[in-house]
Every structure is written in structure tokens, then in C-alpha cells.
PABAZA-371645 format. One line per field, with one value per residue: residue in three letters; x, y, z of N, C-alpha, C in turn. Coordinates in steps of 0.02 Angstrom, whole numbers. Layout:
N
code: (Ala|...) $
nX: (X|...) $
nY: (Y|...) $
nZ: (Z|...) $
caX: (X|...) $
caY: (Y|...) $
caZ: (Z|...) $
cX: (X|...) $
cY: (Y|...) $
cZ: (Z|...) $
// end
This chain:
306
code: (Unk|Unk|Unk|Unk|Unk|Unk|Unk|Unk|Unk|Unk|Unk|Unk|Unk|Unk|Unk|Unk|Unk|Unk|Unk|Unk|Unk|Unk|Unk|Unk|Unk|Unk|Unk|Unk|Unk|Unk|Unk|Unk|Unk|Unk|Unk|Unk|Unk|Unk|Unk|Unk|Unk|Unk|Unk|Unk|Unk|Unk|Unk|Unk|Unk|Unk|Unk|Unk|Unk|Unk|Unk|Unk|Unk|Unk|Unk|Unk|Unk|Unk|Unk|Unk|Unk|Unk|Unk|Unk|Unk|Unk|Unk|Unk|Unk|Unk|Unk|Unk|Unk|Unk|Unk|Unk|Unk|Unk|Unk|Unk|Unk|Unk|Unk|Unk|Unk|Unk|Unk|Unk|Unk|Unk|Unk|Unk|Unk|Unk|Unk|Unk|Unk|Unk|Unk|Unk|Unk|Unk|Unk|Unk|Unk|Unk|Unk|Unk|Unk|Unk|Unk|Unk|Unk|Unk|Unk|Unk|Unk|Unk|Unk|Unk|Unk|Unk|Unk|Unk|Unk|Unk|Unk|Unk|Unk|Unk|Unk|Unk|Unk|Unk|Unk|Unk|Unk|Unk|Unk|Unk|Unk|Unk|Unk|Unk|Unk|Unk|Unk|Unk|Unk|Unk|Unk|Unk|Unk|Unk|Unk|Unk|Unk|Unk|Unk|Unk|Unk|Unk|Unk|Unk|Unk|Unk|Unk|Unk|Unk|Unk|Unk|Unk|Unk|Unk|Unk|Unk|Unk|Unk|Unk|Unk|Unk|Unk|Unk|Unk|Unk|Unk|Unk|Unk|Unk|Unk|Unk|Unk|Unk|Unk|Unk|Unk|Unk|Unk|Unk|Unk|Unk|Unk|Unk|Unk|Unk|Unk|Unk|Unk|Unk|Unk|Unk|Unk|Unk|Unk|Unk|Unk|Unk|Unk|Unk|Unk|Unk|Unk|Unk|Unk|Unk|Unk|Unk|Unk|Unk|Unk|Unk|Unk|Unk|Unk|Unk|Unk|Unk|Unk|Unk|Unk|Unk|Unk|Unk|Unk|Unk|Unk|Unk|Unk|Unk|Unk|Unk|Unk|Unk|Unk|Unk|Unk|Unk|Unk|Unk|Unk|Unk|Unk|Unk|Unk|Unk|Unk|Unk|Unk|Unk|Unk|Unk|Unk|Unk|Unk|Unk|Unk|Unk|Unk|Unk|Unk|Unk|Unk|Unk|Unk|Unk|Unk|Unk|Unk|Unk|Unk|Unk|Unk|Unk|Unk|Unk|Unk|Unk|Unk|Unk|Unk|Unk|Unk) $
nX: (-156|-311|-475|-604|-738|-884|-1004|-1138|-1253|-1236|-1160|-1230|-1124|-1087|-1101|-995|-878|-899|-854|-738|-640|-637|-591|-459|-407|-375|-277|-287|-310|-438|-537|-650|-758|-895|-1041|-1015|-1018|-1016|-979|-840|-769|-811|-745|-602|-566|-579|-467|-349|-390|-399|-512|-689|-836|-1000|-1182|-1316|-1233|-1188|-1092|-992|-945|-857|-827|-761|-663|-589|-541|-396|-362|-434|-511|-634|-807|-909|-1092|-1191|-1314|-1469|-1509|-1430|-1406|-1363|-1233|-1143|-1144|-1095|-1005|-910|-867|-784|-672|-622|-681|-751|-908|-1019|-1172|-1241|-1343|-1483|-1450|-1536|-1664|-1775|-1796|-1853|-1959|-2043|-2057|-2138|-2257|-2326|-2337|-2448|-2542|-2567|-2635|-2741|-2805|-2872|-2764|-2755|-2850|-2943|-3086|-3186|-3093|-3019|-2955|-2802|-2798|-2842|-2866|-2781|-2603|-2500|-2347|-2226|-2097|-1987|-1878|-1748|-1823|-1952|-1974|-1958|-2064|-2175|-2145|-2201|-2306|-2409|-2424|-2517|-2621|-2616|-2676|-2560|-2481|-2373|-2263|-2115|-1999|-1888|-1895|-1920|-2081|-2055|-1975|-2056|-2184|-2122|-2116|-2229|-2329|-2427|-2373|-2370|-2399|-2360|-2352|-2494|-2578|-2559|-2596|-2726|-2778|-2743|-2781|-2687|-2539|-2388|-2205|-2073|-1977|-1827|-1743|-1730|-1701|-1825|-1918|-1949|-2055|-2165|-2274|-2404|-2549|-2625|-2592|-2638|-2752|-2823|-2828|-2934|-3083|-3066|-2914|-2737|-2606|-2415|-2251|-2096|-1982|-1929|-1936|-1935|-2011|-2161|-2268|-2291|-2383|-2495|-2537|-2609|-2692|-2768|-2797|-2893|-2994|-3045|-3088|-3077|-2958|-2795|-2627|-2486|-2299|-2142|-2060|-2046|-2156|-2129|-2224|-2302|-2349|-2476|-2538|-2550|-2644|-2754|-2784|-2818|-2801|-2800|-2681|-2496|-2344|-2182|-2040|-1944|-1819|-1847|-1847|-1733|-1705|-1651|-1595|-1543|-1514|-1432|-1324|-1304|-1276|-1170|-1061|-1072|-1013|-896|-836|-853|-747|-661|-638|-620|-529|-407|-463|-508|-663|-790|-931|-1051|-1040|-1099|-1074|-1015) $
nY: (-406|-431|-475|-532|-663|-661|-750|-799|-883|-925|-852|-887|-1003|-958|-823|-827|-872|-759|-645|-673|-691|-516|-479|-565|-523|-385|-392|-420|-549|-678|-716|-862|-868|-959|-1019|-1037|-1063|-1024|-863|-848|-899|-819|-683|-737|-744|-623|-545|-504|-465|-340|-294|-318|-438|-453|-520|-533|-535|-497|-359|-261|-188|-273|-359|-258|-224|-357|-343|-252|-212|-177|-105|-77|-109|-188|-205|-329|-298|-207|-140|-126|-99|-190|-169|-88|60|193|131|91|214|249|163|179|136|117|94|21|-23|-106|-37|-61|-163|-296|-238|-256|-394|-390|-305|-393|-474|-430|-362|-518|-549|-478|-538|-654|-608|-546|-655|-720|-819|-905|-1009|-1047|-979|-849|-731|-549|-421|-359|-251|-77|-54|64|84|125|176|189|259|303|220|132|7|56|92|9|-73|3|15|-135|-137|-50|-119|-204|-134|-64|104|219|285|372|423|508|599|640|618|697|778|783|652|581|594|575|435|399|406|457|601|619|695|682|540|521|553|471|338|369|374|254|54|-19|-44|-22|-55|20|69|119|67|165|272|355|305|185|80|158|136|129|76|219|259|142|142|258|162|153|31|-145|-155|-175|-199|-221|-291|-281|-230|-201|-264|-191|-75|-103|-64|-192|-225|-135|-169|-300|-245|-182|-271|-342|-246|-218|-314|-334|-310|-354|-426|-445|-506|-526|-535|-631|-577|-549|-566|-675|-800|-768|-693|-789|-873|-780|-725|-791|-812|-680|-619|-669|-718|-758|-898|-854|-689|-642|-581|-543|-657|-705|-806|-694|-593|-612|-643|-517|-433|-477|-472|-313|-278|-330|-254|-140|-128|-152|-14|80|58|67|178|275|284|308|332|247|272|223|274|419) $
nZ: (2676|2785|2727|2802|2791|2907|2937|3015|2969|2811|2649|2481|2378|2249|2269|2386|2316|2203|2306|2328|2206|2196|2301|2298|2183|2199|2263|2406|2555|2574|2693|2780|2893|2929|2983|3101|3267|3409|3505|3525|3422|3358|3388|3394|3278|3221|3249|3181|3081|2948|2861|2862|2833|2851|2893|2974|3079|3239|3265|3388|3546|3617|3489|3428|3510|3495|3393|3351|3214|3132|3013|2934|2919|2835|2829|2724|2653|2681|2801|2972|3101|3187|3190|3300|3296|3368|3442|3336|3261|3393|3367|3258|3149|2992|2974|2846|2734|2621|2520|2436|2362|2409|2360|2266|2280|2420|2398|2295|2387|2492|2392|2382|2507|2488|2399|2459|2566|2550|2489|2596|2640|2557|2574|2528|2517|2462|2418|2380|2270|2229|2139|2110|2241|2387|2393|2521|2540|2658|2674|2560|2508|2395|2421|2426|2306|2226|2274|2226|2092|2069|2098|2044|1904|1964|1958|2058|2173|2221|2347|2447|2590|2632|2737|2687|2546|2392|2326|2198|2153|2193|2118|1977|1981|1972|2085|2209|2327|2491|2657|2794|2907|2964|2867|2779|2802|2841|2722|2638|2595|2611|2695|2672|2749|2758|2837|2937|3091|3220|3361|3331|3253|3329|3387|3339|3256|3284|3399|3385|3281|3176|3180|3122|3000|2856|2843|2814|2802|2782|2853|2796|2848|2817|2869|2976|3144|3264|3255|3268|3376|3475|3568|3558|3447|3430|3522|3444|3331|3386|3420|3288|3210|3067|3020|2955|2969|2896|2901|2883|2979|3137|3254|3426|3503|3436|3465|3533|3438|3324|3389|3424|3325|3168|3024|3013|3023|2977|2994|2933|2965|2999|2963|2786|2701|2605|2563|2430|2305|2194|2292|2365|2308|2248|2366|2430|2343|2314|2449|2452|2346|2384|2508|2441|2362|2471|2531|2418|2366|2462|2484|2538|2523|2568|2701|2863|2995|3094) $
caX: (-213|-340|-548|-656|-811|-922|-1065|-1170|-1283|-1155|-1164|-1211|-1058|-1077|-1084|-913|-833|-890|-827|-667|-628|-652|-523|-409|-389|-371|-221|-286|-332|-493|-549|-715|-784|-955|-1084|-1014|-1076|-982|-954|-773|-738|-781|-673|-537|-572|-570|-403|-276|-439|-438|-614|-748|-898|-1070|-1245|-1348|-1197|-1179|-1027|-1023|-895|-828|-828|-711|-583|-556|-502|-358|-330|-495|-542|-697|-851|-996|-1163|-1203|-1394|-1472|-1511|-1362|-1442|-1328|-1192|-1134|-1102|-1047|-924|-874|-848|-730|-647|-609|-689|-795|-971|-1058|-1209|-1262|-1401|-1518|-1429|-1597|-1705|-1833|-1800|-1878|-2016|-2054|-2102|-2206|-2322|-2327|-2372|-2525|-2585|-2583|-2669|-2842|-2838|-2852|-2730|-2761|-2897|-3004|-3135|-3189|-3062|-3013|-2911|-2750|-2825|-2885|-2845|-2742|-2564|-2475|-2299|-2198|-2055|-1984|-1812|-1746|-1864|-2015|-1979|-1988|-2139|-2209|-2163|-2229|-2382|-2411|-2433|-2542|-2674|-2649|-2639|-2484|-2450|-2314|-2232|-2045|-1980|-1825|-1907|-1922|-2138|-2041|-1950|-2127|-2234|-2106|-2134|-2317|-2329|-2450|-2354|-2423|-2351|-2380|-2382|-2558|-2619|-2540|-2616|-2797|-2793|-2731|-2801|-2632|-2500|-2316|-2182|-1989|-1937|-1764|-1778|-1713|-1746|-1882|-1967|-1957|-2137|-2207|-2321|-2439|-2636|-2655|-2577|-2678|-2840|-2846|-2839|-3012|-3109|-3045|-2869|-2714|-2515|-2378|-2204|-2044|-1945|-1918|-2007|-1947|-2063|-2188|-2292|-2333|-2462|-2542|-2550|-2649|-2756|-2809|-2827|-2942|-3043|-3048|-3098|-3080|-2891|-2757|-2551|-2422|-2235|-2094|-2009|-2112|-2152|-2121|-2305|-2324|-2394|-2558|-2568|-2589|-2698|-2819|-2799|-2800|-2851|-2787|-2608|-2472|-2280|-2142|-2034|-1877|-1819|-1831|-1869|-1665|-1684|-1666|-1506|-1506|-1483|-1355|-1250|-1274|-1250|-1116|-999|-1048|-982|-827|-815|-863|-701|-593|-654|-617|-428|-389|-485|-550|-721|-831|-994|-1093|-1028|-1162|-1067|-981) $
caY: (-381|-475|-467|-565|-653|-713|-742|-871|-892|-905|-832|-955|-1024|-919|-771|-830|-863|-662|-620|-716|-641|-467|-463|-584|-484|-324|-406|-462|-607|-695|-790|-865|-902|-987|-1046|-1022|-1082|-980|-801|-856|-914|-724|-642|-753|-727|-539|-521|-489|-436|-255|-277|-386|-425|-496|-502|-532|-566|-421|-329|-224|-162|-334|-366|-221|-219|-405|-333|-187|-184|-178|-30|-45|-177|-185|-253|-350|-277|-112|-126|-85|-122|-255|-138|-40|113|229|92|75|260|241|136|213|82|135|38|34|-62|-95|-23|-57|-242|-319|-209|-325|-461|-356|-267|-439|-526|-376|-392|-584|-563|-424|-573|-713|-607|-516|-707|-756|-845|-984|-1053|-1077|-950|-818|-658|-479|-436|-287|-197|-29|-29|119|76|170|158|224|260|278|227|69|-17|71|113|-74|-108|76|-14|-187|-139|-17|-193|-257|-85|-25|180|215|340|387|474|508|665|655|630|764|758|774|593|508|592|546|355|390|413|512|605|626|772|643|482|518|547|413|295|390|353|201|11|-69|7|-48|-34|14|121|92|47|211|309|403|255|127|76|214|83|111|96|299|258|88|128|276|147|121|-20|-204|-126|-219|-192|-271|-256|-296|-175|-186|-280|-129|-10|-99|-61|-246|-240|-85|-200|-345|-212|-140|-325|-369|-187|-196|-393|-321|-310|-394|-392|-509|-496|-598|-518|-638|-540|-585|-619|-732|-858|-718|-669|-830|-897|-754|-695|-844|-787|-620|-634|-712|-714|-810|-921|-808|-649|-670|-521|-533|-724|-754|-824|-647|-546|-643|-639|-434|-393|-493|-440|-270|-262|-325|-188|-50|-138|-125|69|115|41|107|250|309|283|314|327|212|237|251|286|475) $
caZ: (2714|2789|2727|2845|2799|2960|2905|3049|2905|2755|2570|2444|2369|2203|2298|2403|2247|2183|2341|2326|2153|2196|2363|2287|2115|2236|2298|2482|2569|2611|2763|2782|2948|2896|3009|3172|3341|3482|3490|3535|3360|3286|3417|3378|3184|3169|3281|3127|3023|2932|2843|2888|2799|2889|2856|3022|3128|3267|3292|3452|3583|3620|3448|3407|3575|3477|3319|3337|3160|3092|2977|2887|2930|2786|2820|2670|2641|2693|2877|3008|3162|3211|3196|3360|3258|3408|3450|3290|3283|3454|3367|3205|3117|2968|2964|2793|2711|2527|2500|2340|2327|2430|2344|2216|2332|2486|2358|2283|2462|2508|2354|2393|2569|2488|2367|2510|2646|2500|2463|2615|2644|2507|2603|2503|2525|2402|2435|2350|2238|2236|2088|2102|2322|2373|2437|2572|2546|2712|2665|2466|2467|2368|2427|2435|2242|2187|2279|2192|2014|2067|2123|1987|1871|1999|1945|2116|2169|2245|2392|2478|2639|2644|2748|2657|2489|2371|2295|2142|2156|2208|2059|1915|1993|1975|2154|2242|2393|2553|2704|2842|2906|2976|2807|2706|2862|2847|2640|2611|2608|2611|2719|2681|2796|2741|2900|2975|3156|3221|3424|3314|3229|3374|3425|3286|3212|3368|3408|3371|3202|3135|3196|3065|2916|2815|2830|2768|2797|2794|2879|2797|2873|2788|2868|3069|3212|3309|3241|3271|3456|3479|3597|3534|3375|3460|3533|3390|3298|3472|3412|3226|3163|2961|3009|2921|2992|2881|2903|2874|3034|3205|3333|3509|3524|3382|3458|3555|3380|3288|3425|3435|3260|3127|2956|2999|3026|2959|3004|2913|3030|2992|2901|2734|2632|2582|2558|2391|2268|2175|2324|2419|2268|2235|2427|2457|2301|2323|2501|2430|2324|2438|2543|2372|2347|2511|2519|2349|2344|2502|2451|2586|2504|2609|2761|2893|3063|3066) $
cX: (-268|-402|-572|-710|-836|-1005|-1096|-1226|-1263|-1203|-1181|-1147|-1046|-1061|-1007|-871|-826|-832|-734|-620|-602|-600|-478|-376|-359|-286|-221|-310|-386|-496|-595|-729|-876|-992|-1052|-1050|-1071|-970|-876|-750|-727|-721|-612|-518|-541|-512|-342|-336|-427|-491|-641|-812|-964|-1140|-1293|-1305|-1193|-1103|-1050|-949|-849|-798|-748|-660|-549|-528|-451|-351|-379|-520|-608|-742|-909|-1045|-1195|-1282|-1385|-1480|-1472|-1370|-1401|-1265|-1173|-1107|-1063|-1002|-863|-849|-782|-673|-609|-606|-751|-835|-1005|-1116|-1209|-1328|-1427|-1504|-1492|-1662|-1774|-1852|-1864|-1950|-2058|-2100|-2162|-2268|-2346|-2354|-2457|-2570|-2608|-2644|-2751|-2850|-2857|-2825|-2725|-2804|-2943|-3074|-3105|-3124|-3059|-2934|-2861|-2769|-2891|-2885|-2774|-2695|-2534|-2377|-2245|-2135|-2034|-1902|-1814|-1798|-1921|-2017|-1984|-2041|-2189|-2239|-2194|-2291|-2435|-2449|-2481|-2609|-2681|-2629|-2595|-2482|-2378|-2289|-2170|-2049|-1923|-1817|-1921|-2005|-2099|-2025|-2001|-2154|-2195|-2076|-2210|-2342|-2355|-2404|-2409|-2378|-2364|-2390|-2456|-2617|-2614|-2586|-2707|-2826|-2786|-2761|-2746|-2561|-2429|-2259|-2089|-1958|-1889|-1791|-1704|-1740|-1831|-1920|-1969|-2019|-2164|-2264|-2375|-2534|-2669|-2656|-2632|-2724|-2865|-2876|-2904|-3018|-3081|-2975|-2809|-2613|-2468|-2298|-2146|-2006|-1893|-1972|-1985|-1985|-2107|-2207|-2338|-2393|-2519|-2558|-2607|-2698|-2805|-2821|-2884|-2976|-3082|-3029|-3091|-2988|-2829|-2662|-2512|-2356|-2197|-2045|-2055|-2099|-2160|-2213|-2343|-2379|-2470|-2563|-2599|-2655|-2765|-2854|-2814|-2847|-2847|-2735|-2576|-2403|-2243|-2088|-1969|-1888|-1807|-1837|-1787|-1647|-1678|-1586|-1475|-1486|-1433|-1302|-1215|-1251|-1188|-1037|-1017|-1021|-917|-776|-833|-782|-645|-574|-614|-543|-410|-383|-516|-619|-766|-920|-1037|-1074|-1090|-1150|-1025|-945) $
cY: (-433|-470|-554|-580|-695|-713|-846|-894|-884|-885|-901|-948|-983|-852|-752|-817|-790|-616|-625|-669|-578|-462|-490|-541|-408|-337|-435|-525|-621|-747|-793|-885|-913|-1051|-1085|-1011|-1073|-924|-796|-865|-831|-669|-670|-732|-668|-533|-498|-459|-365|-250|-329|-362|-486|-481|-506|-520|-473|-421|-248|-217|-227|-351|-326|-211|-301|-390|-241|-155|-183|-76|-17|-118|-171|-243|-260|-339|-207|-98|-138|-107|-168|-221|-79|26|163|197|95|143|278|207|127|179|101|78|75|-28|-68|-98|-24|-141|-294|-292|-253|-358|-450|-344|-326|-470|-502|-392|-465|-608|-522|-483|-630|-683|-594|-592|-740|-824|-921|-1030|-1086|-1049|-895|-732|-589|-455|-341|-213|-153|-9|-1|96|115|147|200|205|264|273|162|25|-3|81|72|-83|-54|27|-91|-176|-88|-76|-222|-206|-48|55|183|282|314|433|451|570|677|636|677|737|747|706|553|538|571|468|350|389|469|546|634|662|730|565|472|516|498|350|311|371|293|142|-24|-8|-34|-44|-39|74|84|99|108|230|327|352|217|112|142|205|72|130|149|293|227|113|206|239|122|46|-95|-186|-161|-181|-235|-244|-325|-258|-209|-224|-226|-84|-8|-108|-121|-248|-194|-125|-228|-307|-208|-211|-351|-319|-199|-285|-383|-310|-347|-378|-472|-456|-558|-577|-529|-593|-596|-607|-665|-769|-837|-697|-723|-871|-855|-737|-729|-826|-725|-603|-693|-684|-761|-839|-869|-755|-673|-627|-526|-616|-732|-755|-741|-596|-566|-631|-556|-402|-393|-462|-389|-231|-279|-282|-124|-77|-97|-46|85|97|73|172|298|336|267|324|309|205|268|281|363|496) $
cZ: (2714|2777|2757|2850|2831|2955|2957|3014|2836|2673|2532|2404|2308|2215|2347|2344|2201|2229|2329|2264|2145|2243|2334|2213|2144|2276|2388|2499|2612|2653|2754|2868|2943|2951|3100|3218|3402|3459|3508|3474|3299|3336|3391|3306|3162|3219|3250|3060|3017|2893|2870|2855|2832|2851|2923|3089|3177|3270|3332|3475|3592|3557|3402|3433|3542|3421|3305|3272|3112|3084|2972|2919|2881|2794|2750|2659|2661|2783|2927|3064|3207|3222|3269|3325|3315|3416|3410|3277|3321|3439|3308|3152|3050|2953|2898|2798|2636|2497|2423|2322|2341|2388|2330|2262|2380|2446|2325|2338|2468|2467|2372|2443|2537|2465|2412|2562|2616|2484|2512|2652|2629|2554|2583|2460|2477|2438|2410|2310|2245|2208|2101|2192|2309|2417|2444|2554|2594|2690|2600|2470|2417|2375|2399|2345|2196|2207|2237|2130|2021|2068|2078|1929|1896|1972|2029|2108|2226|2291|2409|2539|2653|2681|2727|2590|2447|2342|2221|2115|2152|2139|1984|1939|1988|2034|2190|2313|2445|2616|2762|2869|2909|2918|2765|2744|2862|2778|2615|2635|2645|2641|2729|2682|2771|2775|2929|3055|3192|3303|3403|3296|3277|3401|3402|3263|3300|3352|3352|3286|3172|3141|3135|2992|2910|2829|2819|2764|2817|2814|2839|2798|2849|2803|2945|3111|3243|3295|3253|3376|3466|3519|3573|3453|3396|3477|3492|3341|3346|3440|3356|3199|3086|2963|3003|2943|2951|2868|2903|2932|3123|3227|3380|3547|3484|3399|3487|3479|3345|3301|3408|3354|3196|3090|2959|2981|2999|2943|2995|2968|3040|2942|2840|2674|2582|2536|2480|2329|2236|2241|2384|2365|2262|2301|2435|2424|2315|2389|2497|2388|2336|2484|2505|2358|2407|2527|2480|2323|2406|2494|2497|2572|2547|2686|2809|2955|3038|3129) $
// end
């Protein structure tokens, strides 16, 4: 049996080698297709493939009429997006992720972007510091539950809005909950962003929303550029001069933002919340052993398409 890793941005080599380990000890065989520069080379790839493992790379309808014998596909992180799940569905292909393996990594940046932007942005000039401002945390899964305990350290207070959190989960993290985005958005200084990019969230992050937050009030998005309602952003940075937007995910108006905005904004040149040696190594092996489970054991855990 064949596992398939296309990865147009490849694993580091420690993380191949986990990978490698883990299928070959399982008894199957690995391919790599690594830093591929035609979408002809992954059709041809996954054509005798029954898993496949990616990390940005899409797989879609095309994607799947090239691979008959493909079972299972795991996106090596937590976000899916890239995945045609109805297709994959049609095609009786189970799509997973590995959620929690990005976690730190993701929760890490976030704080990193908070200390660059109250400083900001190492300019020079005198800035403000984390301690004792109230952060918003949208969303509490994996994520949102490292940046909770990071920022915790930092002396900040900690909200929260999940609708599929229990208050119980947020207050034994020390975690104020909150029944609303509108409220977590009306309370907080620092509002940071770990919503999947979803029909319901898509352009959520709009005007009506920001222009609730207090004073000196700052966005930072590690989640989705879809969520956010770019122009209703710009607006409301054009309204509200005390307002602060860093992400490591450009937007398509980058360059009307950095122009008008400079010293407000600040967008890394690529995603990178995932970038770093420990979480290429934990994604990647544990999408090799969500493959292993699910051969073995029919271990569907993570699958996200139904």
C-alpha cells in the first residue's frame, strides 16, 4: 500500500524521516513528492495512492477523479480548507486534520505579534505594555487555550467566546467566559482571532464588529484571512487612528493598508503561525499515525468530512 507525501512546501527532513518510520514499520510504502511545480506532477503522484498526506497543498475534485484508490487524505495541521470535503465525501475518501499538533507554535506567534504591535513596532518610541490589558480570545480550542496560558504569564485578563465551549472549560483555565461575540469585542483591549473559515464566519470580522472595541484597541489574526471583511477593516482603520491590525495571514489589500496605515498594521510575508521545527515534526508524524489507526483500526477520530 501506497502513503503519499506532497507536500509543495516539504516537511523538514526530521519530520520525513518520523514520517518514514511510522508507515514503513506499519508495513507500507512511502513516496515523497516534495516541492512540486505543476499540478500535473500531483495528479500523476496520487494515481496508485491510498493515503496522502499534505499541508497547504489543495486537493479538490480533479484531485480525487486522479486517485481511484485513495482512501484517507490528512491535512497535516488544524485547518482543512484546502480540502474539498464534499468531494472527498463523493468519493469515499475520508479527510482528516491534526489538530493540537500547531498549537504553541500558533499561540506563541500571537503573543509575539501583541508585544511587537504595544511596542510599536520596535521603533523606537515609548509604547505599552500587555500587563494588566484585557484579552479577547475568539474562539478556545487548542489554540485559543495556549494563548489563554501564555498570556496569563504576560499578567493579562483573559476572556473568552466559544459557542461550543462549556463556561466550565474556560473558568478552570482562568478564563472569564463571555455569551457573545459582541461582548467579548465590547470588553476586550486585545482581540485574538482562532475561528475556522467556515459559510458562518466568512467576512464576520466586519466594521459592526471592530468599532465596538475600547479605545487604543488592537486585532490580531492567526486564524483565517477569510473572516476577515477587508474593506470594512480599512474603513474602520480610516475611522479609528488608536487602531492596531497584525497578522501573519496578508490580506489582499496589503499594500492600501501598509500605505495608509504604517505604525498600525503589520502582516508577515507568508503564513507562519505553523512555521516552526517543533510543529512540522508533531503534525507531520501525527498524520502518519492517524493513517496507521485508520488501516489497522478504523480509527476515525479526526475525520472532518461525513
Amino acid at each position: 500500500m501506497k502513503v503519499l507525501v506532497a507536500t509543495e512546501k516539504p516537511f523538514a527532513k526530521v519530520a520525513v524521516d518520523g514520517i518514514r518510520e511510522v508507515v514503513e514499520k506499519a508495513g507500507y510504502k512511502l513516496e515523497l513528492l516534495e516541492k512540486y511545480t505543476d499540478r500535473a506532477q500531483l495528479l500523476e503522484a496520487v494515481a496508485d495512492a491510498e493515503a496522502l498526506i499534505i499541508r497547504s497543498d489543495v486537493v479538490d475534485s480533479e484531485v480525487l477523479n486522479a486517485a481511484p484508490k485513495l482512501k484517507i487524505v490528512v491535512r497535516a495541521g488544524a485547518g482543512y480548507d484546502n480540502i474539498d470535503l464534499e468531494a472527498a465525501t463523493k468519493h469515499n475518501v475520508v479527510a482528516m486534520n491534526t489538530p493540537g499538533q500547531n498549537s504553541n507554535a500558533v499561540a506563541e506567534l500571537a503573543l509575539g505579534l501583541m508585544v511587537f504591535a504595544v511596542r510599536n513596532f520596535y521603533n523606537g518610541t515609548s509604547g505599552t505594555e500587555l500587563k494588566g490589558k484585557k484579552l479577547g480570545i475568539h474562539a478556545f480550542g487548542n489554540v485559543g487555550r495556549n494563548v489563554a496560558r501564555i498570556a496569563q504569564g504576560f499578567g493579562m485578563e483573559c476572556y473568552a467566546y466559544d459557542a461550543y465551549c462549556s463556561d466550565e472549560a474556560m473558568i478552570a483555565a482562568n478564563v472569564k467566559p463571555v455569551h457573545s461575540a459582541n461582548e467579548l469585542y465590547q470588553t476586550c483591549d486585545i482581540v485574538s482571532l482562532h475561528i475556522p473559515a467556515t459559510p458562518e464566519t466568512k467576512q464576520s470580522i466586519n466594521y459592526a464588529m471592530l468599532s465596538q472595541m475600547p479605545k487604543g484597541a488592537m486585532l490580531v489574526n492567526t486564524a483565517r484571512k477569510e473572516v476577515i471583511h477587508e474593506e470594512d477593516l480599512a474603513r474602520l482603520m480610516e475611522d479609528r487612528p488608536d487602531f492596531k491590525y497584525v497578522t501573519d495571514i496578508m490580506p489582499a489589500i496589503d499594500a492600501e493598508l501598509r500605505e495608509k496605515f504604517a505604525g498600525r498594521y503589520f502582516a508577515t510575508p507568508k503564513k507562519m503561525g505553523a512555521q516552526t521545527a517543533e510543529a512540522n515534526i508533531n503534525a507531520g508524524i501525527a498524520a502518519a499515525n492517524q493513517i496507521v489507526a485508520f488501516f489497522k483500526e478504523g480509527d476515525t477520530r479526526f475525520q472532518v468530512n461525513r
